[in-house]
C-alpha positions as a printed Julia matrix, in Angstrom:
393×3 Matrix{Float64}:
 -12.6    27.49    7.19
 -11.91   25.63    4.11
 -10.17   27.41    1.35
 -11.21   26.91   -2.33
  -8.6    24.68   -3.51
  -9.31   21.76   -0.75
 -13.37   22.43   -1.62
 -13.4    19.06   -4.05
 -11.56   16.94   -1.84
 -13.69   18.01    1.4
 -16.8    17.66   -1.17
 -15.33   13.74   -1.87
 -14.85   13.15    1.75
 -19.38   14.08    2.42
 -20.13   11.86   -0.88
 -17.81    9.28    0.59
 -19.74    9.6     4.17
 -23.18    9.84    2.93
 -22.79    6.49    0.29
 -21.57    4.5     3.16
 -23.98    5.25    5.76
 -26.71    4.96    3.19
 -25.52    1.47    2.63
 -25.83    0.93    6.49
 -29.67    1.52    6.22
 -30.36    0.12    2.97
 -29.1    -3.49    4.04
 -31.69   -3.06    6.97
 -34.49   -2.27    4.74
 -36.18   -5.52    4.22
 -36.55   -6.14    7.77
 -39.47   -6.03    9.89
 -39.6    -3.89   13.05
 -38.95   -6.67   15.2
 -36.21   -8.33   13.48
 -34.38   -4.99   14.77
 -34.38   -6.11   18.37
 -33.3   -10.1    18.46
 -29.88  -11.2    19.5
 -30.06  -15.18   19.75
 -26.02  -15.85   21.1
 -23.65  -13.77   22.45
 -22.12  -13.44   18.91
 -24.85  -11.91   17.41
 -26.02   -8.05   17.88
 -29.65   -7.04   17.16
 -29.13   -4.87   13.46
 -30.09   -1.62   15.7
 -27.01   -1.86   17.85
 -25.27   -2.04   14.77
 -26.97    1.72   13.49
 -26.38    2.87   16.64
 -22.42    1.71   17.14
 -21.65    2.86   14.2
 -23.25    6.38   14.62
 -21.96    6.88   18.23
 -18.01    6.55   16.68
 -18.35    9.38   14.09
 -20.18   11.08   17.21
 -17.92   10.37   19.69
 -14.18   10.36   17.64
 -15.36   13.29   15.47
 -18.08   15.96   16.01
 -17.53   15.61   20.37
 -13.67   16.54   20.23
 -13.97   18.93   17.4
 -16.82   20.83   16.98
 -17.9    23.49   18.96
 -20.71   24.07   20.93
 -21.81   20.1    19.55
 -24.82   18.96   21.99
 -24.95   15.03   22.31
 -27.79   13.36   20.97
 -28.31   11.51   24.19
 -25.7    11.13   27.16
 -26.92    7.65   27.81
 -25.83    6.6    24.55
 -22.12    6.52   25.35
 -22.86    3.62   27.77
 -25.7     1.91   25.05
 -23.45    2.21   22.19
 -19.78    1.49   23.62
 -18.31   -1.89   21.96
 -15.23   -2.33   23.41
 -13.59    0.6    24.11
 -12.08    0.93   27.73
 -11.08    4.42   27.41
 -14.25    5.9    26.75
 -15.97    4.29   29.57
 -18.03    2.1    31.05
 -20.93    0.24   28.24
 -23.68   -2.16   27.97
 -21.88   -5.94   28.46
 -22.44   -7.6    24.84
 -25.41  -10.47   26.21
 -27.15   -7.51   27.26
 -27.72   -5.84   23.86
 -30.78   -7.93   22.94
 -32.74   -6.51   26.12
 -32.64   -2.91   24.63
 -35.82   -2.83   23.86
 -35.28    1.32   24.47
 -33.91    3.07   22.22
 -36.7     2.11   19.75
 -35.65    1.72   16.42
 -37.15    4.72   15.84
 -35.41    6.03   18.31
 -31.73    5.33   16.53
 -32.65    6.68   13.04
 -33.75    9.82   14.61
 -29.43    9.51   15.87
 -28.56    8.75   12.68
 -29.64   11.75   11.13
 -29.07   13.83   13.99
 -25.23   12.73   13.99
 -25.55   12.58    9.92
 -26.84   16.19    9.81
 -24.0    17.27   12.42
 -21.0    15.68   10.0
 -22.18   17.02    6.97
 -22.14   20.76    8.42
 -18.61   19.79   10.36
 -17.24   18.36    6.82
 -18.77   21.43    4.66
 -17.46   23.82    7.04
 -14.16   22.62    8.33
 -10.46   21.92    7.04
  -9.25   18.45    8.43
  -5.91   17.72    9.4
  -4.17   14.64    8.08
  -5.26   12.57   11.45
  -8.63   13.84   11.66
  -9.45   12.43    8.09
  -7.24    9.7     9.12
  -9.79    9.08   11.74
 -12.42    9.97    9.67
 -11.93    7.14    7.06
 -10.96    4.58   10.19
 -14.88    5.6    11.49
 -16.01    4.44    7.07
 -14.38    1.78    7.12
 -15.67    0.55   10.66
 -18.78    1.42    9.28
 -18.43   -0.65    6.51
 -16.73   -3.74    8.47
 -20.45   -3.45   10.52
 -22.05   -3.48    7.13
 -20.99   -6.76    6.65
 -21.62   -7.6    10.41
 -25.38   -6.85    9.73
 -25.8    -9.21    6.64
 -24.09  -12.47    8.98
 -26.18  -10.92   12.06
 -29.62  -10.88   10.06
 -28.91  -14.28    8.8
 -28.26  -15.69   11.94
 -31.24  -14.23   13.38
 -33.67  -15.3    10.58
 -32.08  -18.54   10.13
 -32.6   -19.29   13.53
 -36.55  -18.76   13.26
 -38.5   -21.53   13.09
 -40.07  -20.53    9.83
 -36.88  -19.71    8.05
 -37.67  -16.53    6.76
 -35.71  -15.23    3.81
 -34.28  -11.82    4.07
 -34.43  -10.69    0.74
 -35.55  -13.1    -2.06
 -33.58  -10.98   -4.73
 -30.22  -11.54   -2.96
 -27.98  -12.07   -5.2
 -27.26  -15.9    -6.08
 -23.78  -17.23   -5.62
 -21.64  -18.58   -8.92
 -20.65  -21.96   -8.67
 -16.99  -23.1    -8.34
 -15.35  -24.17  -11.21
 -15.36  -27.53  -11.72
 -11.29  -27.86  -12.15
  -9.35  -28.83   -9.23
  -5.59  -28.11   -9.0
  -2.86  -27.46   -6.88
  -0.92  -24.2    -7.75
   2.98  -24.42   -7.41
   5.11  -21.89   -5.62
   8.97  -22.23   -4.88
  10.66  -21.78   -1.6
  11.93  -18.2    -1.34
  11.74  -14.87    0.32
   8.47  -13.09    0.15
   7.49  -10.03    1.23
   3.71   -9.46    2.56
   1.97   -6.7     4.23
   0.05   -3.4     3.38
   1.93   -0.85    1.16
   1.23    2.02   -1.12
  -1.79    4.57   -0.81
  -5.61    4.19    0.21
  -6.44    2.82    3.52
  -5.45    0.14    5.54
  -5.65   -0.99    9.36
  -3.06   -0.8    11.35
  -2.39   -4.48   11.67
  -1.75   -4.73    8.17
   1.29   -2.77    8.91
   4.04   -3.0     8.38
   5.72   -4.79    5.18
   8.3    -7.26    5.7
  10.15  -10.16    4.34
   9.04  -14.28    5.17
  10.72  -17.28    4.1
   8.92  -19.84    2.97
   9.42  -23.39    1.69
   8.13  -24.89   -1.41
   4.12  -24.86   -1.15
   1.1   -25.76   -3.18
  -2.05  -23.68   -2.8
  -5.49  -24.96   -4.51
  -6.92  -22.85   -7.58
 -10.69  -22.88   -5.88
 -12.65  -23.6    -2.74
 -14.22  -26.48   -0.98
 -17.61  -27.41   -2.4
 -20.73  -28.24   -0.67
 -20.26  -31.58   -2.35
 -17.03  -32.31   -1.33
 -17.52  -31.4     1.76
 -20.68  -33.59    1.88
 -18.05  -36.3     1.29
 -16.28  -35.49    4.57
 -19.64  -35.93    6.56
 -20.54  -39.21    4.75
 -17.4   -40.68    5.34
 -17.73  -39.8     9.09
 -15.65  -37.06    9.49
 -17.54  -35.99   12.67
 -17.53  -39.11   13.69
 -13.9   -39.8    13.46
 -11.53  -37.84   16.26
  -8.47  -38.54   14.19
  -9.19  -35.25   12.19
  -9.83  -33.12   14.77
  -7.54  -31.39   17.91
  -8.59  -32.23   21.0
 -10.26  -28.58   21.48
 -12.18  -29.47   18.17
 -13.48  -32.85   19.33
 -14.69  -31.52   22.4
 -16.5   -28.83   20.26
 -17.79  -31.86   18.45
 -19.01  -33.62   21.11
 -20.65  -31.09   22.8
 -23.04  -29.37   20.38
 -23.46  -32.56   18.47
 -21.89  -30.79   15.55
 -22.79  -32.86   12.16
 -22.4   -30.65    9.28
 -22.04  -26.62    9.11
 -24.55  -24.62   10.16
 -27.7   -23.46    8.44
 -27.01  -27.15    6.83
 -30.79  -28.79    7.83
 -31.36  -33.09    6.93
 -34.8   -32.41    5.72
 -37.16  -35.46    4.33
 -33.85  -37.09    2.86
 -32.07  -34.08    1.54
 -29.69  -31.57    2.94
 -31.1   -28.1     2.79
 -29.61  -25.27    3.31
 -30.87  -21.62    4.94
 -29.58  -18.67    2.53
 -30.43  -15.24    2.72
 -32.96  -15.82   -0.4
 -34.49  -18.75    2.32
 -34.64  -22.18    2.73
 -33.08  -24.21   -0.21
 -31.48  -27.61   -1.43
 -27.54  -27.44   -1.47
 -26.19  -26.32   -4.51
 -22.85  -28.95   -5.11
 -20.92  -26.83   -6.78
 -21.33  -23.94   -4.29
 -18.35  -23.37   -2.19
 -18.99  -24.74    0.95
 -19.83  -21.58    3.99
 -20.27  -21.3     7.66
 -17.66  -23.5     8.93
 -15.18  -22.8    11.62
 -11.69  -23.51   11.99
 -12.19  -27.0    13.83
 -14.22  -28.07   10.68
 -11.92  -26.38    8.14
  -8.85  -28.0     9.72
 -10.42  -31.32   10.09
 -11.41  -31.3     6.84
  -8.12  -30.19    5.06
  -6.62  -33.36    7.33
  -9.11  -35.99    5.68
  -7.95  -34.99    2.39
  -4.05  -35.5     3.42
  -3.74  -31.46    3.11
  -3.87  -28.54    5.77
  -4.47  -25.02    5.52
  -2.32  -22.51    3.72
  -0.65  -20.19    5.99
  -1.72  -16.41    5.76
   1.95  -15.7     4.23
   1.28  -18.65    1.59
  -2.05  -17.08    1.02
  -1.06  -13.68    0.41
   2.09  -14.53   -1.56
  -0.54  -16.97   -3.69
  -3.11  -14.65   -3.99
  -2.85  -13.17   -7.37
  -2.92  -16.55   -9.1
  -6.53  -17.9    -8.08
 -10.06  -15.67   -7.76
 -10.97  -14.87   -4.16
 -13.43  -12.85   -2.32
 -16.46  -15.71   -1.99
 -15.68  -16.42    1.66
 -13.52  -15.31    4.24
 -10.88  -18.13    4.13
  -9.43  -19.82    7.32
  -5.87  -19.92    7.29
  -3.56  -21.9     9.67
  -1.91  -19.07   11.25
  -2.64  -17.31   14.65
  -3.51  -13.52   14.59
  -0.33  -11.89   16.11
   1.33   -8.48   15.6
   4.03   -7.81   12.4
   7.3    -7.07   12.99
   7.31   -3.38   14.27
   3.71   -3.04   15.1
   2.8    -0.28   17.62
  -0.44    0.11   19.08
  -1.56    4.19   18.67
  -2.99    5.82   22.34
  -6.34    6.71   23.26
  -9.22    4.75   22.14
  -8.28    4.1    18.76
  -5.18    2.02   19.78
  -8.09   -0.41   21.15
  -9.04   -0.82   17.25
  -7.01   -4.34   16.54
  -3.89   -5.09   18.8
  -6.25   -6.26   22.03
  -7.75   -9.0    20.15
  -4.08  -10.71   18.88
  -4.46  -13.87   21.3
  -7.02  -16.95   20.72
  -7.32  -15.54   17.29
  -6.9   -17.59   14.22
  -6.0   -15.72   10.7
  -9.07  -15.45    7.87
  -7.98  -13.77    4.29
  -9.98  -12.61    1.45
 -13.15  -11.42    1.51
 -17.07  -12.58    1.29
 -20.2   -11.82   -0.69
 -21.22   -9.76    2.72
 -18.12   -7.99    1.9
 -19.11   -4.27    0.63
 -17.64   -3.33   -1.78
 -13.93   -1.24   -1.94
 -13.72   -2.85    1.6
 -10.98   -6.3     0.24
  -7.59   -6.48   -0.27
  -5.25   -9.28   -0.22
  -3.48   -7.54    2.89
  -6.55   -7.58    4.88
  -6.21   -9.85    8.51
  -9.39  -10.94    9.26
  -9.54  -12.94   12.42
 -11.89  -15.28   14.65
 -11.94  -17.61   16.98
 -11.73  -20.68   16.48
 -15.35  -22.01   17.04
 -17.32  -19.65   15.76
 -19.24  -20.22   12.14
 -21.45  -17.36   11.59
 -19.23  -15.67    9.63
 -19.32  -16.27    5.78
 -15.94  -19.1     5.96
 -14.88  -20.95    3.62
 -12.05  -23.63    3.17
  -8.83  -23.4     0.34
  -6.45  -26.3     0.69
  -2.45  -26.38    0.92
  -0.11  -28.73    1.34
C-alpha cells in the first residue's frame, strides 16, 4: 500500500494519466462515426485502432502483470490491438486494420474506461517501483506519440475524400516564416549530443557522447511553400539530376509533382489543411514532403541537409518545432546502446535499418512531448507525416 509521504507523487502520476488519455479522445471528437473505421494505405490506421493500441499497452504492460485478480476486457483484443510486438504474440497484420469493422467504436470506449477505471484504482492503491513507473511513463508517452499519429491519420483520411472535409475549422492556423533568410555559422569542433539530465527520454536517445564535426552552416528558418513552388516551376520533378536513383523511381512511378495534399485547382495551387481546402499560404513553411523531395530540393539550391549531429548541436540558435525536419543521417544505434528484454526492448532498436533521421517537432506534436534529443525516424518515401525541410551546407 502506499504510505503517506509518496501520496502526492502517486496523486501526480493519475493527473498525469488521466490529462493524457483525455487528450487521446478529445482529438477524436470532431469526427463522425465513420471516419473511425477508414484506413486508405497501409500507413494509415483507422483513429479507433489508435484508442484501442494505446489502451491495450497500459492493459497489457501494467494492470495484466501486476494486479491481482485483473480480468481482461476481452481476450481477443491481444491479437486486435498488437502493433508490433513479437513477444506478446501473434496480431492483426497492419492492411488488415481497416476491415475491423468489430469492435465498434463503441465498443473501444467502453475499453477505454474499463482499462481507465482499472489504472486509476491500481495507481490510488499501489506503490510503484522505479521500473514500473518507468514503464508507466514509456505507456504516456506512447500514448502521446499516437496522439500525434491520430492528427496525420485523420488528415490523411479526410484529405483523401473527395469532398475534402475539414476536421476542425478552429484548428489552429500556422505563423508564417519569417521573411529573413540566413545561414547560421558553426566552427569545426567536438560536440557532444544525446539525452541527459532528468524527465523522460527513449532509449535511443541514449546515451551522450562526443562527434566531430567540420565547419557547417545551418539555415535560421524553413523552406516556404513559395520557395518550394520555385523548385516545381523550375522542373525539379522533372529533372533526375536532383534526385537518387531510388527517388526518381519514386518519381516516376506515382507521377509525383508537388507534396501531397498540394491540389492545381482552376489555376491555383490549393492546399488540404486540417481547417479544409485552402490556397497556399507563401510564407508557410512548406509540409508533407519526404526525404526524396527534401533532398532533391536542398540539391537545387546547391545545399543538402544538415546532419542530425549539426542539427542538434545548432538547435538552440533558430526556433523549431513547426515540422518534423528531415535530416541526412540514417537512424542507427549510439555508441553503447542496448536493447532492454521482453517486449519493451521491441520499442525502437528493430526499426534502426531503412530509416532516415527527422528532428524537432510538429504542430501535431502534443505538447511536453519535444526535445532537441528526440530521433524521430521514417522512411524514406513516406509524406504523411508533418515534414518539413531546413537547409545546410
Amino acid at each position: 500500500m502506499i504510505e503517506q509521504n509518496t501520496l502526492v507523487k502517486e496523486k501526480q502520476l493519475l493527473e498525469n494519466y488521466r490529462r493524457i488519455r483525455a487528450r487521446s479522445v478529445e482529438i477524436c471528437e470532431p469526427l463522425e462515426t465513420e471516419d473511425f473505421v477508414v484506413q486508405p494505405v497501409v500507413d494509415v490506421s483507422p483513429p479507433k485502432w489508435h484508442l484501442g493500441h494505446t489502451t491495450w499497452f497500459f492493459e497489457t504492460f501494467i494492470l495484466i502483470p501486476n494486479l491481482d485478480g485483473y480480468e481482461v476486457f476481452n481476450p481477443q483484443y491481444n491479437f486486435v490491438f498488437n502493433s508490433y510486438y513479437e513477444t506478446i504474440g501473434a496480431r492483426v497484420i497492419r492492411t488488415d486494420r481497416g476491415n475491423l469493422s468489430r469492435p465498434s467504436v463503441a465498443d473501444i470506449f467502453q475499453y477505454r474506461k474499463y482499462v481507465d477505471e482499472q489504472m486509476e484504482t491500481f495507481l490510488l492503491n499501489n506503490d510503484l517501483s522505479d521500473d514500473l513507473k518507468k514503464l508507466f511513463e514509456l505507456g504516456l508517452n506512447h500514448e502521446q506519440q499516437h496522439q500525434e499519429l491520430l492528427l496525420t491519420d485523420i488528415k490523411y483520411i479526410l484529405g483523401h475524400n473527395p469532398l475534402f472535409p475539414a476536421y476542425n475549422e478552429n484548428f489552429p492556423l500556422e505563423k508564417s516564416e519569417p521573411e529573413n533568410f540566413e545561414m547560421l555559422s558553426f566552427k569545426e569542433g567536438i560536440y557532444e549530443i544525446g539525452f541527459e539530465g532528468e524527465g523522460f527520454c527513449f532509449d535511443n536517445e541514449l546515451n551522450r557522447h562526443k562527434v566531430y564535426l567540420n565547419d557547417f552552416q545551418i539555415s535560421n528558418r524553413l523552406v516556404t511553400n513559395s520557395e518550394y513552388l520555385e523548385f516545381m516551376n523550375d522542373g525539379g520533378y522533372e529533372n533526375f539530376r536532383h534526385w537518387h536513383a531510388e527517388g526518381w523511381e519514386w518519381v516516376k512511378e506515382n507521377h509525383a509533382k508537388a507534396p501531397l495534399y498540394w491540389h492545381f485547382i482552376e489555376g491555383k495551387w490549393m492546399l488540404y489543411t486540417l481547417n479544409g481546402l485552402k490556397e497556399i499560404t507563401p510564407d508557410e513553411s512548406v509540409c508533407h514532403i519526404n526525404f526524396f523531395e527534401a533532398l532533391a530540393f536542398a540539391s537545387w539550391k546547391g545545399m543538402r541537409l544538415p546532419t542530425e549531429a549539426e542539427w542538434e548541436v545548432a538547435s538552440g540558435k533558430f526556433d523549431w518545432g513547426k515540422r518534423w525536419e528531415w535530416t541526412g543521417s540514417a537512424y542507427l544505434p549510439y555508441p553503447g546502446f542496448a536493447k532492454e528484454e521482453g517486449a519493451v526492448g521491441e520499442y525502437n532498436g528493430k526499426f534502426m535499418v531503412n530509416q532516415m533521421v527527422l528532428r524537432g517537432a510538429s504542430l501535431a506534436t502534443p505538447k511536453g512531448h519535444s526535445r532537441k534529443t528526440y530521433r524521430n525516424f521514417f522512411p524514406t518515401s513516406l509524406q504523411w507525416q508533418f515534414t518539413g525541410i531546413r537547409l545546410a551546407r
